[in-house]
Backbone as JSON, one array per atom type, in Angstrom:
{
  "sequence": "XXXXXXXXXXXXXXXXXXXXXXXXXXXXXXXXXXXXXXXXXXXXXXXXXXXXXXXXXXXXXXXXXXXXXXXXXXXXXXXXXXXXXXXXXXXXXXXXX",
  "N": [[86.12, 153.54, 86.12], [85.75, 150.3, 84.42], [84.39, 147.95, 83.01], [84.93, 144.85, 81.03], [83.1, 142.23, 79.37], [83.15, 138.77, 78.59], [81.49, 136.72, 75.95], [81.73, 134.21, 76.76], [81.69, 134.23, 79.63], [83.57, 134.93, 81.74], [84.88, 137.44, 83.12], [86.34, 141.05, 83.34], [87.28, 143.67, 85.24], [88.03, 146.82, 85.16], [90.32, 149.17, 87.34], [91.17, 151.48, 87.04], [90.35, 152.66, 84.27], [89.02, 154.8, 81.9], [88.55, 156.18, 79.73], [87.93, 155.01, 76.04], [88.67, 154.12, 73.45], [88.25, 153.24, 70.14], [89.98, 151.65, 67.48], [91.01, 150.82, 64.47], [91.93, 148.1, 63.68], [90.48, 146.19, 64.99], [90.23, 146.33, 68.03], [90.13, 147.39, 70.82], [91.4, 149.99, 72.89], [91.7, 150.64, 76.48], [91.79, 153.51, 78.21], [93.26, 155.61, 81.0], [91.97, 158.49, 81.15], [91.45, 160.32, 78.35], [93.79, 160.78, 76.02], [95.26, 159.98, 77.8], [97.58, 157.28, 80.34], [97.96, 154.08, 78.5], [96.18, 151.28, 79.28], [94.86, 148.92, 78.56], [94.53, 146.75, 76.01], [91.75, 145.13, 74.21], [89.67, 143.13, 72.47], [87.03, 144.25, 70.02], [84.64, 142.8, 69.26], [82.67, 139.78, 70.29], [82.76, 140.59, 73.23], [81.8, 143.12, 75.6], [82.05, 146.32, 76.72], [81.3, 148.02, 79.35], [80.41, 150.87, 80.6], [79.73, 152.07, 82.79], [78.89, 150.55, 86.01], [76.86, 147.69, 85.62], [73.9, 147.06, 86.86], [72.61, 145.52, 89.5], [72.04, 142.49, 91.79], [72.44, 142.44, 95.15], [71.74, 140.57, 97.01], [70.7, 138.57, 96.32], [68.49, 136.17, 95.87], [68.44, 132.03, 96.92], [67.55, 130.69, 94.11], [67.01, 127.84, 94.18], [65.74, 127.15, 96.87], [63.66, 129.78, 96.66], [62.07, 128.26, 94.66], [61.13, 126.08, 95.78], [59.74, 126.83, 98.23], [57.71, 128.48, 96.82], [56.59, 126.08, 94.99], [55.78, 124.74, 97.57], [53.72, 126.63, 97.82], [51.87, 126.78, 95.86], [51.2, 124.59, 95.98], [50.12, 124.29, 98.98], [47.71, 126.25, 97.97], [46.36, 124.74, 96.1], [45.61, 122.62, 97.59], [43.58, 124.07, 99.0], [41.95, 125.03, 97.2], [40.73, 122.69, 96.22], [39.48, 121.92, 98.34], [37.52, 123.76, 98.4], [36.35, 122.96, 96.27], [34.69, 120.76, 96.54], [32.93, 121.53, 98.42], [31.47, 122.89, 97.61], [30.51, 121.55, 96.0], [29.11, 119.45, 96.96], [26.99, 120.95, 98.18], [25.63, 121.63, 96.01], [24.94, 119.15, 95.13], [23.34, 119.08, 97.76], [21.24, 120.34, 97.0], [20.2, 119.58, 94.87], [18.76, 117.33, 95.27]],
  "CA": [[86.15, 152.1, 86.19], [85.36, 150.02, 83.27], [84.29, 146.24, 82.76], [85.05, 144.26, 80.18], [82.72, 140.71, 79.54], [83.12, 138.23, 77.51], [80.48, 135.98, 75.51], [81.94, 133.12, 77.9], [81.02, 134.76, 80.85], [84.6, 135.72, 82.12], [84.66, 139.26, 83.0], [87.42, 141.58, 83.74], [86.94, 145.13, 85.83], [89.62, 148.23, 85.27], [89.8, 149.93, 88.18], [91.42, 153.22, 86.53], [89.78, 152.79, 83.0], [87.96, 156.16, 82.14], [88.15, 156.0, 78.34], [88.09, 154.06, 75.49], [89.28, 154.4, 72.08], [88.22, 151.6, 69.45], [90.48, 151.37, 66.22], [90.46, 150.19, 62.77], [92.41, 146.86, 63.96], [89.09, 145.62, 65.53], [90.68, 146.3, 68.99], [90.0, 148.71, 71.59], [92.35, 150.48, 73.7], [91.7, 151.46, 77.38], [92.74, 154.77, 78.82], [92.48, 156.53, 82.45], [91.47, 159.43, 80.42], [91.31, 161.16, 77.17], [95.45, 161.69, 76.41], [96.01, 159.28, 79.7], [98.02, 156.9, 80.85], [97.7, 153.4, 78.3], [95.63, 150.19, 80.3], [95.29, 148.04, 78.39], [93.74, 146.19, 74.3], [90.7, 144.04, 73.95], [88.91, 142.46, 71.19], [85.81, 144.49, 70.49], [84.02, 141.89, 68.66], [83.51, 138.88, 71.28], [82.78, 141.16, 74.43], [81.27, 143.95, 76.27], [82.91, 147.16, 77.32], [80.66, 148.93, 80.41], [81.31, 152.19, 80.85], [78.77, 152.26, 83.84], [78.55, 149.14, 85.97], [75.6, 147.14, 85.27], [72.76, 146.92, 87.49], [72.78, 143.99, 90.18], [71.38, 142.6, 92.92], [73.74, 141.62, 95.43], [71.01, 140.29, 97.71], [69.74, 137.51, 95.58], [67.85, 135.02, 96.7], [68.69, 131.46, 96.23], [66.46, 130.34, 93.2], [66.53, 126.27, 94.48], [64.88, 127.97, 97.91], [62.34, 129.87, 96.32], [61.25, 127.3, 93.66], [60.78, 124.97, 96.73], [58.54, 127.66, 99.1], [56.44, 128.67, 95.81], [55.93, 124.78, 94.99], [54.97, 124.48, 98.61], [52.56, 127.8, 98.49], [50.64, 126.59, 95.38], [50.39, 122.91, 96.71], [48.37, 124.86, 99.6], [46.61, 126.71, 97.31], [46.04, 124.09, 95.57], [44.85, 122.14, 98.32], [42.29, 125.04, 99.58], [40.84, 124.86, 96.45], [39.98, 121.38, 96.44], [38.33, 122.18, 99.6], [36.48, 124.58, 97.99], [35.39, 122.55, 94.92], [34.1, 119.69, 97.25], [32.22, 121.92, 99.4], [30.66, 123.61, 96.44], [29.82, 120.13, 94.87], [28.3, 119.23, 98.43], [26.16, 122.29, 98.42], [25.05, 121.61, 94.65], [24.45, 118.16, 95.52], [22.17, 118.35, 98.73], [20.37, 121.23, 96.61], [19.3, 119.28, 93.7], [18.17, 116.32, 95.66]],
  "C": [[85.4, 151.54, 84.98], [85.36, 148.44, 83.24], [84.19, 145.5, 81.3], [84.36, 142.61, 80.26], [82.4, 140.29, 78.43], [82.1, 137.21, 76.93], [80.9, 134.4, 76.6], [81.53, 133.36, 79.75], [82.28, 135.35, 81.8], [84.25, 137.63, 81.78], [86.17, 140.0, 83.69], [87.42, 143.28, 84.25], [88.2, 146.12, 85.65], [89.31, 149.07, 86.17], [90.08, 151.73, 87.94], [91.14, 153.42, 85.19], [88.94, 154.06, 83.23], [87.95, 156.79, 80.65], [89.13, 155.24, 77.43], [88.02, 154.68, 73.38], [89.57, 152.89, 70.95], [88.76, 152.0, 67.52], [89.93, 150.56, 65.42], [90.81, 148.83, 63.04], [91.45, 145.82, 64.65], [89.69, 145.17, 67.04], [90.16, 147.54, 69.53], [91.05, 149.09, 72.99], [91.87, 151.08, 74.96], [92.53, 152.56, 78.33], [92.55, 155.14, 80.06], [92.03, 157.37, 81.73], [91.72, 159.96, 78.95], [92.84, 161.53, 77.03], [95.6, 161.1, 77.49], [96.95, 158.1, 79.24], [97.59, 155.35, 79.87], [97.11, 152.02, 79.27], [96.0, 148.85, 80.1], [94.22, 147.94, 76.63], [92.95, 144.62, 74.82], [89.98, 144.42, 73.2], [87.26, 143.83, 71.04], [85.1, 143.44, 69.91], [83.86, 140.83, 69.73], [82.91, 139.49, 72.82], [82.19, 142.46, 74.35], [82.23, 145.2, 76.63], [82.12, 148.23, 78.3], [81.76, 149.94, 80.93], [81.12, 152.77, 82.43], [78.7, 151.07, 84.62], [77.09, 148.96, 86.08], [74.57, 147.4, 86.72], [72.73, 145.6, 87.97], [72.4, 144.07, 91.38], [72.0, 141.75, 93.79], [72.98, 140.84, 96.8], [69.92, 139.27, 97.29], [69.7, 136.5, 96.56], [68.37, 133.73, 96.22], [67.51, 130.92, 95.21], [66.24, 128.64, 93.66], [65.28, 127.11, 95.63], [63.77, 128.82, 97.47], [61.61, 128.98, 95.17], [60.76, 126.47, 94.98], [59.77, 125.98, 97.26], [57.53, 128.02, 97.9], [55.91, 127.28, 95.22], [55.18, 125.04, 95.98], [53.25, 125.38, 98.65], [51.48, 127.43, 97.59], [50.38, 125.06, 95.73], [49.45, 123.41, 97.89], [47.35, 125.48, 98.7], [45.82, 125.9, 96.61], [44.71, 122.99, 96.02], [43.13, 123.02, 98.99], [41.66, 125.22, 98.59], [39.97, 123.58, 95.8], [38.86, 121.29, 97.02], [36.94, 122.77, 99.45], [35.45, 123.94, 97.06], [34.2, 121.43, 95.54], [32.89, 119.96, 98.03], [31.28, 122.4, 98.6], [29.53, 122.38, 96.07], [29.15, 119.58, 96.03], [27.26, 119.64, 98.08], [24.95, 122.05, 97.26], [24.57, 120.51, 95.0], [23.29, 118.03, 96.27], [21.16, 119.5, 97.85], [19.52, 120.98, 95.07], [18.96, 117.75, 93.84], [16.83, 116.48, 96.16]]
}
């Protein structure tokens, strides 16, 4: 299997791609194998040709949803250290009266 992606973000998967053979014509030819069966020609210049698929995480989170709960977590934190600075400045206060 073999993916092809392009600087636009279109992508295109071969499900019987299994090699690739890039000419002088600034094209590349996909094969099922070595001596196989022609697929298909794309640009190499322009695009990607994975031989492997990429690495992905198909369990993503949504990014609005955690920007919102990590706002929220340092607005507490934020807040508990207020708490802290006030209590401090208290402390300092009744101790240099």
């Amino acid at each position: 299997m073999m993916t092809v992606r392009f600087s636009t973000g279109f992508s295109i998967q071969y499900n019987t791609a299994a090699y690739v053979d890039r000419n002088a014509t600034g094209f590349a030819d996909l094969y099922t194998k070595k001596d196989g069966k022609w697929i298909a020609q794309v640009p190499i210049t322009g695009c990607v040709i994975e031989g492997i698929p990429a690495c992905r995480n198909y369990f993503a989170a949504d990014p609005a949803t955690d920007a919102a709960r990590e706002v929220k977590e340092l607005r507490h934190k934020l807040e508990l250290a207020n708490r802290r600075i006030a209590k401090l400045k208290g402390a300092t206060d009744a101790a240099t009266r």
